[in-house]
C-alpha positions as CSV (number, residue, x, y, z in Angstrom):
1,X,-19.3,16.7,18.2
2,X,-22.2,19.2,18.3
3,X,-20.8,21.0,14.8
4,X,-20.6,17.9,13.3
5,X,-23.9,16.3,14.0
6,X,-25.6,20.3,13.0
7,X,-23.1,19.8,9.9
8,X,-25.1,17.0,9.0
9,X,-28.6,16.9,10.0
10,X,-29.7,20.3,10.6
11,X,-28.2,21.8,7.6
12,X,-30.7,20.7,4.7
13,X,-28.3,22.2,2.3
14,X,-25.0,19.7,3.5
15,X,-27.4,16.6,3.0
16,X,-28.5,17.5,-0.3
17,X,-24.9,18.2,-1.8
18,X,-24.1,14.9,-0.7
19,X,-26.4,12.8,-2.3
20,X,-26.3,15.4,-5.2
21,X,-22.9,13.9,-6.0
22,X,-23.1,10.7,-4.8
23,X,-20.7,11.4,-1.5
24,X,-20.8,9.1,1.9
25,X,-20.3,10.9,5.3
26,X,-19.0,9.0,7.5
27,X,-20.2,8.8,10.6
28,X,-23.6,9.3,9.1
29,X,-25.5,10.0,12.5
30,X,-25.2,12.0,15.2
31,X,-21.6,11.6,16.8
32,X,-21.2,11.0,20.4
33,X,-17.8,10.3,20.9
34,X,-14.8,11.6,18.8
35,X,-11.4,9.2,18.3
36,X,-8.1,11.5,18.3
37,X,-5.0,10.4,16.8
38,X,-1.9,12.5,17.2
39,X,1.3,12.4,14.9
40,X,1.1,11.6,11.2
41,X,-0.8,9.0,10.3
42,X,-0.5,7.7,6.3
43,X,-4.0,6.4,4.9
44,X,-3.4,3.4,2.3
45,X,-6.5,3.2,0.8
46,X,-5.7,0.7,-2.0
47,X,-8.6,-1.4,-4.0
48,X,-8.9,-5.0,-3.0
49,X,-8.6,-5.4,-6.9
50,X,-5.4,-7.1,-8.4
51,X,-5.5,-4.3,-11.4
52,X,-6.2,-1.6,-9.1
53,X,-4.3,-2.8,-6.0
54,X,-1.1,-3.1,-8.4
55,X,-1.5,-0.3,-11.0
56,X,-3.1,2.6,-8.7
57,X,-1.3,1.8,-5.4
58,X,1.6,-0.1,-5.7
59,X,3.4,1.5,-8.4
60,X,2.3,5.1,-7.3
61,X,4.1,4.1,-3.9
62,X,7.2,2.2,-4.4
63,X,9.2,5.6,-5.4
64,X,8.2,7.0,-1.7
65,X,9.0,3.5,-0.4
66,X,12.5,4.0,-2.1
67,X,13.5,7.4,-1.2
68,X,12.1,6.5,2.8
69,X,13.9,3.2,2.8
70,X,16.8,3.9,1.0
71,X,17.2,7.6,0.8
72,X,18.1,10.1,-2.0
73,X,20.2,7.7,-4.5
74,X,20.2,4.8,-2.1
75,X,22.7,5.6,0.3
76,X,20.1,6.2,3.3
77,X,21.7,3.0,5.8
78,X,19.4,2.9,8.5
79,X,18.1,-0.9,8.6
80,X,14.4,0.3,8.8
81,X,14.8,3.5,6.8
82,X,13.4,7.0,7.6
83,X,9.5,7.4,7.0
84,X,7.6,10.2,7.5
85,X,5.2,8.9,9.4
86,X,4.2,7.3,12.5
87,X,0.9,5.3,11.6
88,X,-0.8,3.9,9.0
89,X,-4.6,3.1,8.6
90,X,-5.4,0.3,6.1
91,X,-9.3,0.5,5.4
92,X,-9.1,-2.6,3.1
93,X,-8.5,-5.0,4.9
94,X,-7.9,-5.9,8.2
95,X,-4.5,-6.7,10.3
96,X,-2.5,-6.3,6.8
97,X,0.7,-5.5,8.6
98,X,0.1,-7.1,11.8
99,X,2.5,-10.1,12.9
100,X,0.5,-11.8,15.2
101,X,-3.1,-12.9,13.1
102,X,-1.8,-10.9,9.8
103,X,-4.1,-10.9,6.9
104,X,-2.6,-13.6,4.4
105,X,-4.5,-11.1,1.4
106,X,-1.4,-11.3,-1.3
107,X,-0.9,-7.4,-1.3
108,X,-0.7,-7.3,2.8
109,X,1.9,-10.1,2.2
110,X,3.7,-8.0,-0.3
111,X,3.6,-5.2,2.5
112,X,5.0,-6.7,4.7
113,X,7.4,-8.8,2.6
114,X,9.5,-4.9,1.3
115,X,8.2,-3.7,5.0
116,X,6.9,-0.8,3.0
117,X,6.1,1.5,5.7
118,X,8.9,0.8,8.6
119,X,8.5,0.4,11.4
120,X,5.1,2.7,11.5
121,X,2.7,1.1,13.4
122,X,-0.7,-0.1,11.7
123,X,-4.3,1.8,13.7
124,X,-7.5,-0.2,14.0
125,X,-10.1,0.7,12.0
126,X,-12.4,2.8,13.3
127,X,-15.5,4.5,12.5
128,X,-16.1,3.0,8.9
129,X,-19.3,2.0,9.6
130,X,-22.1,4.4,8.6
131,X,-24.1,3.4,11.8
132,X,-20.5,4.2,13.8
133,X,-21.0,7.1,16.2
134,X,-17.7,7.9,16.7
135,X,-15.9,10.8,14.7
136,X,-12.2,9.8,13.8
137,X,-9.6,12.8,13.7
138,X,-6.0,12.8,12.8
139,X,-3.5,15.3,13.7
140,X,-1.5,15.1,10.8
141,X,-3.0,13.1,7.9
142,X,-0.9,12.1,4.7
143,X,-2.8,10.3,1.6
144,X,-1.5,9.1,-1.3
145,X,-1.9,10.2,-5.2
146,X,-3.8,7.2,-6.8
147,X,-3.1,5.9,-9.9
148,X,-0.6,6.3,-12.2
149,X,-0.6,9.5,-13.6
150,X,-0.2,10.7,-17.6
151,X,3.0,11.5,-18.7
152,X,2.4,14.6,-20.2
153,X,0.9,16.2,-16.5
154,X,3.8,15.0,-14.1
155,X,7.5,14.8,-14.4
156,X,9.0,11.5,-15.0
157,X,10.7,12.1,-11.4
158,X,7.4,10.7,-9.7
159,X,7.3,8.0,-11.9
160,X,9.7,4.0,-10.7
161,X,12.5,3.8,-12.5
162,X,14.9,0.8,-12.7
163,X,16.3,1.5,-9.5
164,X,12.9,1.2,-7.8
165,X,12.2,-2.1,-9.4
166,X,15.5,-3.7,-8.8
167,X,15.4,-2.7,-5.0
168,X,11.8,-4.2,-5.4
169,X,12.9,-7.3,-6.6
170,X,16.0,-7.4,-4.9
171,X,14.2,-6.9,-1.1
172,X,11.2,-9.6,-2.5
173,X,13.9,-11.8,-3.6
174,X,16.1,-11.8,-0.3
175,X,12.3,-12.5,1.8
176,X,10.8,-14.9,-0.2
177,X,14.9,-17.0,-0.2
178,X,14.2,-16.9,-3.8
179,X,17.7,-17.4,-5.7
180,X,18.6,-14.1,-7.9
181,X,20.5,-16.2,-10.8
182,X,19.3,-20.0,-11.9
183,X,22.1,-22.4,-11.5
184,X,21.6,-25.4,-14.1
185,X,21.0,-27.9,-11.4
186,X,17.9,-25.8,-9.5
187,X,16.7,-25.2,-13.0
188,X,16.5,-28.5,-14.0
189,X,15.0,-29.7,-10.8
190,X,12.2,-26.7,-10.8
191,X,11.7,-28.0,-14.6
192,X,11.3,-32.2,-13.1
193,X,8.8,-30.6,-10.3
194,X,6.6,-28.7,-13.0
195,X,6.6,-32.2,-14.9
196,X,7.9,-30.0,-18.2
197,X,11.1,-29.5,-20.6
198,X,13.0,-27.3,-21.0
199,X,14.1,-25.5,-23.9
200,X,16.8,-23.1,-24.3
201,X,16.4,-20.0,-26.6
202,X,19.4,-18.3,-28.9
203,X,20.1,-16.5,-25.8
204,X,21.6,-18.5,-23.1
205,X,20.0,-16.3,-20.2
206,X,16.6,-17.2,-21.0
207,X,14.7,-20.8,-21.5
208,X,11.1,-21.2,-21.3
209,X,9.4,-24.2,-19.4
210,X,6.8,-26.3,-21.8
C-alpha cells in the first residue's frame, strides 16, 4: 500500500509520464486497503461497441473457446470443457455471466448462450473507480490479444476457421432451439409471420423473404 501511494504521489516523475501519454492509474489516490485474488483470473475487456465487441473480442476469442471447450481437433468430451482459468473479471458490464440478475446486454447473452468461459466463476468489479481506495491484485492474470490481427504478422493458426464457426453456430443453434435445416412447412409459416413471400432462387437451398 505505502509503495503504491509513494508510486503515485510522491514521485513527480510517475505523474507526469502519465498524463504525458494520456494513461489512467487506477486507484488514483492514496490506497488504504488492497483486494487479493488468488488463481488465474481472465480479464475480458471487450468494447460495449457492436463493431468492437464483435470484431476485436469475439472473433479473437472463439479459437481459445474452441480448443478449451472442445480440445485439440474436437475430441476434448468433458461437458464443460477444460479452461485455464478460474475467474473472469468483466469490466464492461455488470453481472454478464451471472444467472441470477444477469445483464440481458446481447454480447453477455452470447456469453453465456456458448458458456464461453466454463464453469469459471465471474469477480465483482472492484476498484474501477478513480476515487476507489482499494488496490486490486491478481495472482495469476491472463488478458486477451484484441483485435483481429494482420495476416501477414500472425500465422493463420490464431485465426477461426470453419470448425470454430460451425461449433459456434452449432452450440448457438442447439441454445437458442433454433432448427439447423428449414423444413418447407416452418419456412412457410416464418414467411406468413413476417407478412412476406417467398421466392426461391436457382438454387433450392436458398430463398430470400420479400
Amino acid at each position: 500500500i505505502s509503495d503504491w501511494s509513494h508510486c503515485i504521489h510522491d514521485i513527480p516523475e510517475n505523474s507526469k509520464l502519465i498524463q504525458k501519454w494520456g494513461q489512467v492509474q487506477i486507484p488514483s489516490c492514496r490506497v488504504e486497503s488492497v483486494h487479493f485474488y488468488e488463481g488465474t483470473v481472465l480479464n475480458v475487456a471487450f468494447d460495449r461497441n457492436i463493431g468492437h465487441a464483435m470484431w476485436d473480442h469475439l472473433l479473437t476469442y472463439l479459437p481459445h473457446w474452441y480448443e478449451f471447450r472442445f480440445g485439440k481437433g474436437g475430441s476434448n468430451h468433458k461437458s464443460s470443457g477444460d479452461f485455464p482459468f478460474d475467474y473472469v473479471v468483466l469490466n464492461s458490464v455488470k453481472n454478464c455471466l451471472s444467472k441470477n440478475n444477469s445483464s440481458e446486454h446481447w454480447y453477455c447473452q452470447i456469453l453465456r448462450s456458448i458458456d464461453a468461459f466454463g464453469v469459471a466463476e465471474e469477480l465483482p468489479v472492484d476498484g474501477t473507480n478513480a476515487n476507489s481506495t482499494t488496490l486490486v491484485c491478481y495472482e495469476n492474470l491472463l488478458t486477451l490479444h484484441l483485435s483481429l490481427p494482420r495476416l501477414n504478422h500472425y500465422s493463420m493458426e490464431s485465426l477461426p476457421n470453419k470448425n470454430v464457426f460451425d461449433a459456434f453456430r452449432d452450440v448457438l443453434f442447439k441454445k437458442f432451439k433454433l432448427p439447423r435445416y428449414w423444413k418447407k412447412g416452418r419456412r412457410d409459416n416464418l414467411v406468413a409471420s413476417l407478412g412476406g413471400t417467398l421466392s426461391n432462387h436457382k438454387n433450392n437451398d436458398q430463398a430470400s423473404i420479400q
